[in-house]
N, C-alpha and C positions, 0 to 999 in steps of 0.2 A: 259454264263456270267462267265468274270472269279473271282475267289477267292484269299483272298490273301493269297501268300507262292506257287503259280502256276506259269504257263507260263514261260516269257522269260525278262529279264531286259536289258538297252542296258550299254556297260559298253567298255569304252576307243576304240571307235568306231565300235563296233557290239554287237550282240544282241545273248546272251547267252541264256541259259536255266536255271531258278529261282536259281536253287538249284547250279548250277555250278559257278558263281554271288562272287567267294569269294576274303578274301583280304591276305595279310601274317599277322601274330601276330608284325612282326618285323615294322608293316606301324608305319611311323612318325607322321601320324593323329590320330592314337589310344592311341600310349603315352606322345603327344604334343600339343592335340586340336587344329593341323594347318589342321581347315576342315570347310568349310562354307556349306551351304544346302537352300534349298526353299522347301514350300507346298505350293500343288497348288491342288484345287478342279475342278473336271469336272462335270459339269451339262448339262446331256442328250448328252453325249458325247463331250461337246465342255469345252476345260480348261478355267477356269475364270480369265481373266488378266496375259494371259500365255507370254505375251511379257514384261509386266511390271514385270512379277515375274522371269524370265531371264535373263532380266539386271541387276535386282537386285541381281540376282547370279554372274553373271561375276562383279559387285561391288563390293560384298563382296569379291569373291576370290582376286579382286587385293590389295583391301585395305591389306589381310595376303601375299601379293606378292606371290598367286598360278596362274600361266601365265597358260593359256588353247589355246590351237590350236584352237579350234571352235572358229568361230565367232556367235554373236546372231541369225544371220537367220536360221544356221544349225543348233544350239540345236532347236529354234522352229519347226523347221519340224523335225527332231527327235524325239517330244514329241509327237507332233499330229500322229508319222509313231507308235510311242510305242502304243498310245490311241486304234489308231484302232486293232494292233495285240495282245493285250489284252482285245478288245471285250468290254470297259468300256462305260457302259451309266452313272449309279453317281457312282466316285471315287474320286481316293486322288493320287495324283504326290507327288516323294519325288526324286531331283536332290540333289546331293552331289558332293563337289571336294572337295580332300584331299592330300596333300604328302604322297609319296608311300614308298616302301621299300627305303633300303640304307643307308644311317647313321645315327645311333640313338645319331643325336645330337642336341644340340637346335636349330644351325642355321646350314640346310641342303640344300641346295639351288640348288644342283643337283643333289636330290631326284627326281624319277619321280611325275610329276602331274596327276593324274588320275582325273576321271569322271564318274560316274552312275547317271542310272537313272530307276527308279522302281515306276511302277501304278498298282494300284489295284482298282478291286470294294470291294465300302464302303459297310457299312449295309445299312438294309434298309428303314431306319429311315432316312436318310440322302437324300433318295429319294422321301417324304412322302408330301412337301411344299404344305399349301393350306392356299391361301388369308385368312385371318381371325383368323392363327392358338391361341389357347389360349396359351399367355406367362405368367400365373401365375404360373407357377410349375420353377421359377426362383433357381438361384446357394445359397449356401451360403458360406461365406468364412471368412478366420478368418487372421489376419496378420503375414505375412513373418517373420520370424529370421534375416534373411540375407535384405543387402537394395543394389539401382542401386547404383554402383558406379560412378565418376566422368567419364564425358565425356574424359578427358587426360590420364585416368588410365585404360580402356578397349576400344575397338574400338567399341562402340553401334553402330557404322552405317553398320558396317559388320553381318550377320545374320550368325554367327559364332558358335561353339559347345562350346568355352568359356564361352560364355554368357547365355547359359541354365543350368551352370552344376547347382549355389544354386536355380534356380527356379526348376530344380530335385529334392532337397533336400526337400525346403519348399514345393511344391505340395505331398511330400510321406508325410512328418509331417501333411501337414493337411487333408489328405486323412486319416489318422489313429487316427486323433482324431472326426471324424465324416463328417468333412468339405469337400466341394467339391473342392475349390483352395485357394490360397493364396495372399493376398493386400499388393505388394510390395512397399515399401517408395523409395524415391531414397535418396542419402548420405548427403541431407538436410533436408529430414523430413516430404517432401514433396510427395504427392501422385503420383505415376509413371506407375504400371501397376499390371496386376497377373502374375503368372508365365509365360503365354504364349500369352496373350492378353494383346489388351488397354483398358483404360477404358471409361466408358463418364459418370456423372453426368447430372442430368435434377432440373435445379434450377431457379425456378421463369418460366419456359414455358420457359428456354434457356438450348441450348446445350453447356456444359463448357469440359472439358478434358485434362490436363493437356500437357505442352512444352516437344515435344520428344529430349528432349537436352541432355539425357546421356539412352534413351533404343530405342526401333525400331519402327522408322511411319511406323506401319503396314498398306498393302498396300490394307485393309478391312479399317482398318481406314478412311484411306484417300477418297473410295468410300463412306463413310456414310457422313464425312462432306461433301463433293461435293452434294449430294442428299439433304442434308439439307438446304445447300444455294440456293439450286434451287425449297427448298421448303418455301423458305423466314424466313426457322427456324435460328434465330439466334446463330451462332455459338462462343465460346470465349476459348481460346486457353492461359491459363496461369498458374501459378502457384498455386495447391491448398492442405494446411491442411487437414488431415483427421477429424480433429474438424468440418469440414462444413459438413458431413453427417447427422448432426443431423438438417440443412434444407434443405435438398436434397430432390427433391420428388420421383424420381429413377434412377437405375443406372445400368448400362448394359455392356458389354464386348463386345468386336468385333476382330475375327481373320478370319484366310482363313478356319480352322479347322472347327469351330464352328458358322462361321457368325456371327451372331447377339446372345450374349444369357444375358438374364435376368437378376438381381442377387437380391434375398429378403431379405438378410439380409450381412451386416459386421460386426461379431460379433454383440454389443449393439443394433448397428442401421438397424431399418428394411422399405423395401421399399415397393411401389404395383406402378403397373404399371401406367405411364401416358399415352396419346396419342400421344405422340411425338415416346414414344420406338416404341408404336403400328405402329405408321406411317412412321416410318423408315424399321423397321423390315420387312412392305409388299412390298414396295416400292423397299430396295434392293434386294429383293428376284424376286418380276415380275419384275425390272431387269437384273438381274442373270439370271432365266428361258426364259426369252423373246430376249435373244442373238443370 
């Protein structure tokens, strides 16, 4: 089983050795944030939505105009070729493209485009799923500084390194005041996401979660309300105030990182689990596992 900081990562069409893996100080993606990325989970060795999470890598690069020679089929089998020669049964994929050395200027355009891609096994907590598991030991989180900006004024459709820098900031703020993440507003006021997740509200035995119109339909997201329509739960997709937690009956996060997780309290207001989290959370989990 490998660990992570071992083996071999593949990087602008072969497969080095971990530690060999590196870039220049001088790359236009370290001092430009012109760099998109995906996480992708593998379960029992098979990557979870590794085509949809692909595309949406080659989207995001072109949305920053970073043009990659691969086409989708060959990064897919390049991730499955990494999977196996890193020995992963539950791990985590992290693809990256970025502009490369060359002119440190804003618009470099014939800077090289590079590409990595690095898996590791996860802990082993991440391997542990069992039907039933108890989700009362839920997040608690306290509200962002920073809010999503306007869909005209950052590219939210791109899963870009721009768009994590204040959710770095708020998650260390509320990591140091006790809290485990941060409830971002987006530039109306309106509920948007946490740092790295979406979110979903449970109100009235309905699943609500607010319009990805300025941050990222994550593509865990997307798999839970699909599971829910086909569990007749009804779904509503709009615009919600943070004032409605106080009828909320609970409220959950959902990414590729962390799947489905809980959350007991935002600030003031606090949650306990309904059947719906319960019923979702087993469901996309057997299947996840049942792939």
């Amino acid at each position: 089983m490998n660990q992570f900081g071992a083996g071999v990562m593949w990087h602008d069409g072969i497969f080095v050795p971990w530690d060999e893996a590196n870039i220049h100080i001088m790359t236009h993606g370290l001092h430009y944030a012109s760099c998109v990325f995906e996480g992708i989970r593998v379960y029992k060795g098979k990557p979870f939505k590794l085509k949809e999470h692909m595309a949406r890598l080659l989207k995001s690069a072109d949305i920053l105009n970073l043009t990659l020679k691969f086409q989708l089929d060959e990064l897919i089998e390049i991730v499955n070729d990494l999977v196996d020669r890193q020995q992963i049964n539950f791990g985590y994929i992290r693809p990256v493209v970025w502009r490369g050395k060359g002119k440190l200027l804003i618009s470099a355009p014939h800077n090289q485009i590079s590409i990595a891609i690095a898996a590791w096994e996860t802990p082993a907590k991440y391997s542990q799923y069992q039907e039933g598991k108890d989700l009362n030991d839920g997040l608690k989180l306290c509200y962002a500084k920073w809010k999503r900006a306007p869909s005209d004024c950052i590219p939210h459709l791109s899963k870009c390194s721009a768009n994590y820098v204040v959710g770095t900031v708020d998650k260390d703020n509320a990591v140091a005041q006790g809290f485990d993440d941060a409830l971002m507003l987006d530039y109306r006021g309106y509920i948007a996401e946490t740092t790295s997740a979406n979110i979903f509200l449970v109100q009235d035995d309905k699943l609500h979660t607010p319009i990805p119109d300025c941050f990222l339909d994550g593509i865990t997201r997307q798999s839970v309300i699909d599971i829910a329509k086909q569990n007749n739960i009804e779904v509503i997709e709009r615009y919600i105030l943070p004032e409605e937690f106080q009828h909320t009956q609970d409220v959950f996060l959902t990414s590729s990182a962390s799947e489905i997780s809980p959350v007991n309290s935002i600030e003031r207001y606090n949650f306990s689990r309904h059947p719906i989290t319960k019923q979702l959370y087993d469901q996309l989990m057997h299947h996840i596992m049942n792939l």
